[in-house]
N, C-alpha and C positions, 0 to 999 in steps of 0.2 A: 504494500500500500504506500502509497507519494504521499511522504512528509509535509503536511503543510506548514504556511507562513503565514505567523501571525505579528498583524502588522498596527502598532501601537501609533496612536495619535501624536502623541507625544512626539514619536520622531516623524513624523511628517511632518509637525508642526520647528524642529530645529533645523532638519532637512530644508524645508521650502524658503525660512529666513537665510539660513549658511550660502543656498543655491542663485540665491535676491544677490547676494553681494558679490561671489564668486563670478556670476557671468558677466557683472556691471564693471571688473575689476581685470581679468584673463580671456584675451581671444583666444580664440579655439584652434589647434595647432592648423587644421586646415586650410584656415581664412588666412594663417602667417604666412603658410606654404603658398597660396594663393600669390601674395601679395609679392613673394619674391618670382613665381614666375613671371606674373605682368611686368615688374620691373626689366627683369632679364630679356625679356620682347618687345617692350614700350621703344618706337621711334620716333616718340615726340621729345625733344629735350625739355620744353618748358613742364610735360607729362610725367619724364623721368626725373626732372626736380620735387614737383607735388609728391610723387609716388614715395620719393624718398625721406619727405618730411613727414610725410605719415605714417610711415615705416616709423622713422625715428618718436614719432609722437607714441606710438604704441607703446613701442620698449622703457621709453620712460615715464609713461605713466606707471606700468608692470611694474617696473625697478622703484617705483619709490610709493607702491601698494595706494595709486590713485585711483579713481575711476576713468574707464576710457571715453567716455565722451560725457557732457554736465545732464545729457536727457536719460532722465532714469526711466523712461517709457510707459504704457500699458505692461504691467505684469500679465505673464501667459504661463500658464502650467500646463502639461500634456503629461497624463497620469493612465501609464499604460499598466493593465492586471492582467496577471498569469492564473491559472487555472487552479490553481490548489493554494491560491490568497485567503484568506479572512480579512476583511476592514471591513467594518462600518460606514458607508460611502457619504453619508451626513454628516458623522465626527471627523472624516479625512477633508471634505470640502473646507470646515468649519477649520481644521489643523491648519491649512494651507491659508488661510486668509488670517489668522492670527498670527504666522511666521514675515507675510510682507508686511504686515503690521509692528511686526517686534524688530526686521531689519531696517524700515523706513526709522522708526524710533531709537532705533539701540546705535545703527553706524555711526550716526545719523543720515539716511539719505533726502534729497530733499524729493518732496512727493508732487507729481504731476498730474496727479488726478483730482479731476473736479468733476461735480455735478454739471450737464449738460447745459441744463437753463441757467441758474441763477451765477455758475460759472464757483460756488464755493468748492473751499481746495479744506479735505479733513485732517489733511496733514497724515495719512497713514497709508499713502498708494492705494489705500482701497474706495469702492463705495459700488453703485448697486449694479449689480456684475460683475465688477472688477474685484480680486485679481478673475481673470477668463479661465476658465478650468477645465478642459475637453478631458475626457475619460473614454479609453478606448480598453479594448481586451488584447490576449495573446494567446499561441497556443502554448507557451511556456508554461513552465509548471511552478515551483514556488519563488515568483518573481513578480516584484512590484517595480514600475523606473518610473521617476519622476522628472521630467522636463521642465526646465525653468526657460524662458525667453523673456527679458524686457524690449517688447517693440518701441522704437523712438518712433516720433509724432512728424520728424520729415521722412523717413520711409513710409510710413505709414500713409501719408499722405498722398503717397502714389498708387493710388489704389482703384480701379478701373471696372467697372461690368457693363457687359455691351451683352444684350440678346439678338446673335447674332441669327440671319437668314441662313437655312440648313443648304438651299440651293447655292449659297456661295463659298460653298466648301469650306475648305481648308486653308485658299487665300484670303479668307477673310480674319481669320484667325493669326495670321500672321501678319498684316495689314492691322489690325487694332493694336496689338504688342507691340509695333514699331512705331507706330505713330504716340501712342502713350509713352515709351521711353523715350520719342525725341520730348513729347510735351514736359515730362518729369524732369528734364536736362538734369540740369547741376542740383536741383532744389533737395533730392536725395541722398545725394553724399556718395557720387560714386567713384570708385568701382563698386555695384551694387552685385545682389543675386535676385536677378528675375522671375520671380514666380508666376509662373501661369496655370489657368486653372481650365480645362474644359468639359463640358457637361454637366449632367445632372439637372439640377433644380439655380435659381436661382442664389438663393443663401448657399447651399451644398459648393456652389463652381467658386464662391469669392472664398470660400473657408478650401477647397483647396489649391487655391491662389496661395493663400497664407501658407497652407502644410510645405508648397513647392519653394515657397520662396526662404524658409525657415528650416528646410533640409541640409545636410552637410554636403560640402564641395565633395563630388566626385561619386556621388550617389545617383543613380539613374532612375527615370523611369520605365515601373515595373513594364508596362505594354511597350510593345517595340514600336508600334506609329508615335508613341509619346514621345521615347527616346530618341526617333529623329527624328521629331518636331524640336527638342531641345536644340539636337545640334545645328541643325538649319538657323535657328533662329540666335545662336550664341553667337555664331560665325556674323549673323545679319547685325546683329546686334554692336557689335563691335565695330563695325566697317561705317557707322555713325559718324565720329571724328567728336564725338559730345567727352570723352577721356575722364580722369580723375579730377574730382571737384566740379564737374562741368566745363573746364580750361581747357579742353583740347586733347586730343591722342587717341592712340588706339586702344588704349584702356577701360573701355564704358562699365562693363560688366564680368565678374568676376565667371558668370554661367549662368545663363536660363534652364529654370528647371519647371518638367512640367508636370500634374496630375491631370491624372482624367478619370470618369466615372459616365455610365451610361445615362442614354438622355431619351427625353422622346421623341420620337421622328419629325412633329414638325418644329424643335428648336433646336437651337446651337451655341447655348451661353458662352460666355468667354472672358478670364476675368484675370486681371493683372494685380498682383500685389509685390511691391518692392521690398528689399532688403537692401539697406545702407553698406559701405563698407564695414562700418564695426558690428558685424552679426555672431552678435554675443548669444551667449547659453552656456546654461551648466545642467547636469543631470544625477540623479541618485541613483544606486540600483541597490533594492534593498532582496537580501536572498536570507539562505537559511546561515546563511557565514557572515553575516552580517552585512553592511551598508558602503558599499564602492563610489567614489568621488568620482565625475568625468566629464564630458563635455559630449 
């Protein structure tokens, strides 16, 4: 019989705060690796200047345990269960929103979320929805992983759905994604990661906008027409001349990544969601050996 995990509040609730500061704090080796290939390819000098002081801006904020950029974002957690879990899925919600609570307060970071209307700020990164809490399953067995992402508010702000016509295929879909990267320029902070999202339902295509754009470099997608739509459009993507910072080069984007999900025949949603250069995350994996630190 398969050992279950049993998974105390308590440390979701230390987990979700440690993971608040850890991603706000250390890019993800990927994004580093990233950033030295574009350098190494970049034939814009004024591109290979920017590329390079961003570079250097990283390492020293790392080196003297700053945060990497002032927007401490939307709090996101992506709270994937394995099959032979035990939580309490109301006490784990409630852990998680106590812990952005305890690291907005305890680092001190300063908190960017406010009520919609009135625009008040409660000072705790939380309020109603936030932190964002997706909960998915696994076939894994006694495995809980906790994703932390804080989305900043200029990536975020590139954010695009178009319902698109089924009769215009596929050039349409690549035709929206380019035109909203050229519209996005510089405003997002790139070299970005392009997420794009196609099918499904409305809400379903911009949330997987978000999963593609919030993926790690060098991870594909699962269906083969996604994955070269990815490529197609990285290549398209780049050939812009919009570069690092928006100043120029051949640097636009670090890689378009895409999901997709089934639709119904007479739509063809299609929905963009950007990631900045500093695409931060940190993750838990809590097992029956305890609790692994990661990105």
């Amino acid at each position: 019989m398969t050992a279950r995990l049993q998974v105390d509040p308590a440390a979701i609730e230390e987990a979700a705060k440690l993971l608040y500061i850890r991603a706000l704090k250390l890019l993800p080796n990927d994004i580093k690796q990233a950033f030295a290939r574009l350098d190494a390819g970049e034939t814009d000098g004024t591109a290979r200047t920017v590329l390079a002081t961003m570079i250097q801006n990283i390492a020293v904020a790392e080196a003297r345990d700053n945060l990497l950029c002032q927007d401490t974002g939307i709090p996101i957690y992506n709270v994937t269960i394995g099959r032979a879990v035990d939580v309490d899925g109301a006490a784990l919600k409630a852990a998680i929103r106590r812990g952005v609570e305890r690291a907005t307060r305890e680092h001190p970071l300063r908190s960017s979320v406010v009520h919609p209307i009135t625009r008040r700020n409660e000072q705790t990164s939380c309020g109603a929805l936030v932190p964002v809490i997706n909960i998915d399953f696994s076939d894994r067995e006694a495995e809980l992983r906790l994703e932390m992402i804080p989305k900043g508010s200029g990536s975020e702000n590139g954010s695009f759905l178009k319902m698109a016509i089924p009769a215009e295929g596929v050039d349409a879909i690549k035709t929206f994604v380019v035109d909203r990267v050229i519209e996005a320029g510089g405003k997002v902070c790139p070299p970005t990661i392009v997420g794009v999202g196609v099918g499904g339902t409305s809400d379903l295509c911009v949330h997987l906008a978000k999963v593609a754009a919030t993926r790690p470099l060098g991870s594909r997608c699962a269906d083969p027409e996604g994955a070269r739509l990815e490529d197609e459009l990285s290549r398209a993507v780049n050939t812009l001349g919009i570069g690092p910072q928006g100043l120029g080069g051949d640097s636009t984007a670090f890689a378009v990544h895409v999901e997709l999900a089934a639709t119904h025949i007479t739509m063809n949603p299609v929905a963009v969601n950007i990631q900045c250069h500093s695409a931060r995350r940190a993750s838990a994996t809590f097992t029956l050996r305890g609790v692994e630190i990661g990105t």
